[in-house]
C-alpha positions in Angstrom: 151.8 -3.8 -4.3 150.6 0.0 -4.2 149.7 1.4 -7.2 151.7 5.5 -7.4 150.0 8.5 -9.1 153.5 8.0 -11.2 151.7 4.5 -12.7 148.4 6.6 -13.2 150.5 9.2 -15.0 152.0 6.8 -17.1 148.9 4.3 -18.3 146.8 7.6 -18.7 149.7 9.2 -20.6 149.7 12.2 -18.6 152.1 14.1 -16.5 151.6 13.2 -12.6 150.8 16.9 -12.2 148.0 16.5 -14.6 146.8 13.5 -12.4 147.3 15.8 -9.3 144.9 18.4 -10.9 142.3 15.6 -11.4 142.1 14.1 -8.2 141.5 18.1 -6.7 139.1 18.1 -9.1 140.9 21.0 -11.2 139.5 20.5 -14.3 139.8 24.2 -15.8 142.4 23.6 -18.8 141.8 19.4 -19.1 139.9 18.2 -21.6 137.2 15.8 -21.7 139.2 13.2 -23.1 142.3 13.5 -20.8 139.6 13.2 -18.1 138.2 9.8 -19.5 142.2 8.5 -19.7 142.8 9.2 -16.4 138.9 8.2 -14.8 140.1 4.5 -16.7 143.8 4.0 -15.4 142.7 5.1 -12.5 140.1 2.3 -12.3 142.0 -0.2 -14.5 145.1 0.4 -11.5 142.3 0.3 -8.7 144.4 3.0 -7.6 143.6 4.6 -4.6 144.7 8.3 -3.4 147.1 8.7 -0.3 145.3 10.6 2.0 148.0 10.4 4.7 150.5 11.8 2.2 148.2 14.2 0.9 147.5 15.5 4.4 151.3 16.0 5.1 152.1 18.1 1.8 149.6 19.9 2.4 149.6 20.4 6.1 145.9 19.3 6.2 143.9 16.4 7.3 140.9 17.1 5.1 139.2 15.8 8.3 136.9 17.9 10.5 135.3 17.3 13.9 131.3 18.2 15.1 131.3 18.2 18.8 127.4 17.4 19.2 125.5 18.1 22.3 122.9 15.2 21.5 122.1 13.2 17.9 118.6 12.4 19.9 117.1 16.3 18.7 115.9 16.3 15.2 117.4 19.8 15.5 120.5 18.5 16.4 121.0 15.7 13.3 119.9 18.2 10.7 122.2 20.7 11.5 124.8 18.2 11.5 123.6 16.6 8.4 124.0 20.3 6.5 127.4 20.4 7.9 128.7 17.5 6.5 126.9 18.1 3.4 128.6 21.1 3.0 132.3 20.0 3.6 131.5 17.2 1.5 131.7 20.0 -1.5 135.1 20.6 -0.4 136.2 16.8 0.0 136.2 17.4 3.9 135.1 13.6 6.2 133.3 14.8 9.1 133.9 12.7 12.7 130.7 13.4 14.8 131.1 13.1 18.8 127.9 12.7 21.2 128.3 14.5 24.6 125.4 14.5 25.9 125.6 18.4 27.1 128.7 16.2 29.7 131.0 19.0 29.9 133.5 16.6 30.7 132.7 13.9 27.5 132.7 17.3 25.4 136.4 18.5 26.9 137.7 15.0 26.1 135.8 14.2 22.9 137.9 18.2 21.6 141.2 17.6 22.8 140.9 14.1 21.7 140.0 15.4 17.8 143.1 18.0 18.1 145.0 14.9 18.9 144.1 13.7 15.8 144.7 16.5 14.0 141.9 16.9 12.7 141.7 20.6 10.5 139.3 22.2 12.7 136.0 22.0 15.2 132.6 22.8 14.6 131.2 22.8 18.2 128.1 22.7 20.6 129.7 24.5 23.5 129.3 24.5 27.5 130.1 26.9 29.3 132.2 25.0 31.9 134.4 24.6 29.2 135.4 28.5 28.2 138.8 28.4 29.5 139.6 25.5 27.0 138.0 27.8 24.7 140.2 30.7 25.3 143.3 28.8 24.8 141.8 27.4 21.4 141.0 31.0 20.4 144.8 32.3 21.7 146.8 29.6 19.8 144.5 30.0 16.4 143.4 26.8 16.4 140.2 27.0 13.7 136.5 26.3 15.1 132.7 27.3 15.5 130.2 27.6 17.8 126.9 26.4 16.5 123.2 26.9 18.4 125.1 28.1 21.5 127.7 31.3 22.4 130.1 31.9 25.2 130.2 35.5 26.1 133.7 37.3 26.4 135.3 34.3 23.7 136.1 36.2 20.1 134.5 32.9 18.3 132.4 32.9 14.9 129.2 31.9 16.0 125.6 30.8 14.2 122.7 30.2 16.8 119.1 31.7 16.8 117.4 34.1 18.1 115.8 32.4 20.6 114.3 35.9 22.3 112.2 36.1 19.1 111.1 32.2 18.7 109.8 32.6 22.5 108.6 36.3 21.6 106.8 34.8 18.8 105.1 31.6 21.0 103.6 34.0 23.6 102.2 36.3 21.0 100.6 33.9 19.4 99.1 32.5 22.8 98.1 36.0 24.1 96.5 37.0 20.8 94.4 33.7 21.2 93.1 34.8 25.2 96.2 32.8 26.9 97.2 35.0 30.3 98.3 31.6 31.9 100.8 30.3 30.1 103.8 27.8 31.2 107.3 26.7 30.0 109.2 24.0 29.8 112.8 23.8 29.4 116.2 21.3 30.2 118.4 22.3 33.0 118.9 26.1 34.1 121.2 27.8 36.6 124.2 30.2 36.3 125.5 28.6 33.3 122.9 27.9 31.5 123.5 26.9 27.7 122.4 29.9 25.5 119.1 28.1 24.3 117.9 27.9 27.6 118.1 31.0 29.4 117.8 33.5 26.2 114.4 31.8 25.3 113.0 32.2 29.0 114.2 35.2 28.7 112.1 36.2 25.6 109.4 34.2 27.5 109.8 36.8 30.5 110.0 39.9 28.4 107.1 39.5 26.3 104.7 38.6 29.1 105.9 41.9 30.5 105.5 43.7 27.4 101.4 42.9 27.5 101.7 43.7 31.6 101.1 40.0 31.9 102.8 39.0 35.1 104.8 35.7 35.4 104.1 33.2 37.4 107.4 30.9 38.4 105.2 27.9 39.1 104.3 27.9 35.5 108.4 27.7 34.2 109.6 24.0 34.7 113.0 23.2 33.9 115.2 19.9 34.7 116.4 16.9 33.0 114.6 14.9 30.0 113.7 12.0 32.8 112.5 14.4 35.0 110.1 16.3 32.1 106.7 13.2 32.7 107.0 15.1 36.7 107.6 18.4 35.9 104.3 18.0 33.6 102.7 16.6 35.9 103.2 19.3 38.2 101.8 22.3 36.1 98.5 20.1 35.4 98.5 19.2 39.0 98.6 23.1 40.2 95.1 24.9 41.4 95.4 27.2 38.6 96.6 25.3 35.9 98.6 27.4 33.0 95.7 27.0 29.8 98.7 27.0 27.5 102.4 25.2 27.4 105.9 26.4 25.7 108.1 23.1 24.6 111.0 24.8 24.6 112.6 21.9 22.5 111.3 19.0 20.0 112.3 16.5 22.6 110.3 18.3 25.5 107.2 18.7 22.8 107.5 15.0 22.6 106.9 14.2 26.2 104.6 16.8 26.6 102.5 14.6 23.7 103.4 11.4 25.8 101.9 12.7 28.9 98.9 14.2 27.5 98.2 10.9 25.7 98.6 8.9 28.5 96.5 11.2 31.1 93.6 11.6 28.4 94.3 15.4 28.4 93.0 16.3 24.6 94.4 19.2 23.0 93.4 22.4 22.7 90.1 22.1 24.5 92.3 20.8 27.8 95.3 22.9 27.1 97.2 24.6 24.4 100.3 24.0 23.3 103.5 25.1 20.8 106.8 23.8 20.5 109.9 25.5 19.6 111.7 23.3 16.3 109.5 22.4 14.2 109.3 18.7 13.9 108.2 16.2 11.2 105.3 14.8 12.8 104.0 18.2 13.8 102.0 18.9 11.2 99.7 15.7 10.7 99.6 15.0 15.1 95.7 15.0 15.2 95.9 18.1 15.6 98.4 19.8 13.9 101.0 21.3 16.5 101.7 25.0 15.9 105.5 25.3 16.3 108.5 27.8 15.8 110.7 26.4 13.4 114.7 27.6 12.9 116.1 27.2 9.9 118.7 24.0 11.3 120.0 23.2 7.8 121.1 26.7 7.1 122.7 27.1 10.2 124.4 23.8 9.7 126.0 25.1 6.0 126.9 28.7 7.6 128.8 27.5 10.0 130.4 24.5 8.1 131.5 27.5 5.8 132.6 29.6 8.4 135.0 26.7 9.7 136.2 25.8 6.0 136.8 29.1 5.5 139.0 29.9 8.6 141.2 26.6 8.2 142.1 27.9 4.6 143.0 31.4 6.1 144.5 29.8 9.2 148.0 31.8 8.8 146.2 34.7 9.7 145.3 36.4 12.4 141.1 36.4 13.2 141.3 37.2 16.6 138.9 40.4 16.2 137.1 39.4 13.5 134.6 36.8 14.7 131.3 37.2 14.0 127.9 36.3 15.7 125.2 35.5 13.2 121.5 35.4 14.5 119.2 33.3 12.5 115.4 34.2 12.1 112.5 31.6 13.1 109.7 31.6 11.6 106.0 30.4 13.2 104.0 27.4 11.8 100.4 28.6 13.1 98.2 25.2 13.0 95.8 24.1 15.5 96.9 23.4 18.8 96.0 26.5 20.2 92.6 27.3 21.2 90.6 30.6 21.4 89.6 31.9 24.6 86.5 33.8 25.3 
């Protein structure tokens, strides 16, 4: 038989109100002891809250969805990690989906979690998915972007400014002698996840802010089983770049893989930084200098963000979204050799 909040009321010798309070964790006018009474029916009952009827009342779920492009990036997991960390405050269960960057997995994996009914959507957008978007955005329907935007889509937004984690790469490379430097990056084309093309595009700008031109046999981009070729092709060039951007920790990884496994030492054979700054970087023999972004803030501000509009979901925040821009910061080490 189901214990009620009515039983809990009465073996507490509370009101049920008073046991309503306690399990929103109100505790502003209960005292200590009224806490203890109902902490022990609770657990002498083994009562256990409704959720279901709890979700009804209150027209919520207490259930939120992260559409996830991959849980294989380090990136990835401790943005999502800070996310559910942060609705966890607010006694919000996070559902995490996989996609894979599939458009088509990340459609389904959406209108399946608004089938649930779940309070809102903390995504990792494509952008062969904006009409789907658009509708969300017209019928108020709470969610996020996180690490990616869609241009001409009124959504709160956290990402970083990849123009300045590239900017701050090829600095650090020219300022060390590099002239001859490649990239490496997943997929490109006209739709290009934000990631991608905005930190080429800081790539571009700064070479041609130091009058450096660029060489399009030194930018490589294509899928992660693709990456131990595309390597292979910059070392395999006449002119070799002296110096490699992994755009990604994933792509740093293989770029590690192949150097280990074609005895390429680094820096005297080539120097390299990676763009997230992953655990093993700093004690790889050597030390990798990467450009970290901050993936646990990120996660939080736009958990927030999401809690935030599903509490104010009557009203109207169609001109009100917000893109924030988060700042990366370089982790010099010793990857990076000086040129004469």
């Amino acid at each position: 038989m189901v214990t009620t909040m009515k039983e809990v009321a009465e073996r507490a010798g509370v009101s049920k109100s008073t046991v309503s309070q306690f399990l929103q964790k109100r505790y502003n006018y209960m005292s200590e002891n009224t806490k203890k009474k109902i902490e022990q029916a609770i657990e002498d009952l083994s009562y256990i809250p409704n959720e279901v009827a709890r979700s009804l009342k209150q027209k919520k779920t207490f259930i939120v969805g992260v559409i996830s492009s991959t849980i294989l990036s380090r990136f990835t997991t401790e943005v999502v990690r800070a996310i559910e960390d942060e609705c966890q405050l607010e006694n919000v269960q996070v559902i995490v989906c996989n996609t894979d960057d599939d458009s088509l997995k990340e459609k389904k994996y959406v209108q399946s979690m608004i089938a649930r009914q779940v309070d809102g959507l903390i995504i990792f957008p494509t952008e062969e998915n904006k009409k789907l978007y658009v509708s969300l955005a017209k019928n108020g329907y709470p969610f996020v972007f996180v690490d990616r935007k869609i241009d001409e889509i009124s959504v709160d937004t956290v990402l970083l400014n990849n123009e300045k984690a590239s900017e701050l790469a090829v600095e650090a490379l020219i300022e060390h002698g590099h002239n001859n430097i490649g990239i490496i990056t997943f997929p490109l084309g006209k739709k290009a996840i934000t990631t991608r093309s905005e930190r080429l595009s800081g790539y571009r700008n700064t070479l041609g802010k130091h009058d450096i031109p660029v060489n399009e046999n030194y930018i490589k981009s294509g899928r992660l089983d693709e990456m131990p070729n595309l390597i292979g092709q910059l070392f395999h060039m006449e002119h070799p770049p002296t110096a490699i951007i992994a755009t990604n920790d994933m792509i740093l990884e293989q770029v590690l893989i192949y150097a280990k496994n074609n005895h390429l030492t680094i820096p005297n054979d080539f120097s390299l930084i990676g763009i997230d700054d992953v655990s093993f970087a700093s004690f790889y023999n050597p030390p990798i200098t990467t450009v970290s972004q901050p993936s646990f803030e990120m996660g939080k501000r736009s958990a927030r963000l999401l809690l935030e509009k599903i509490d104010q979901k009557e009203q109207d925040h169609e001109d009100m979204s917000e893109i924030i821009r988060m700042n990366p910061v370089i982790n010099h080490r010793e990857s990076v050799q000086k040129l004469n």
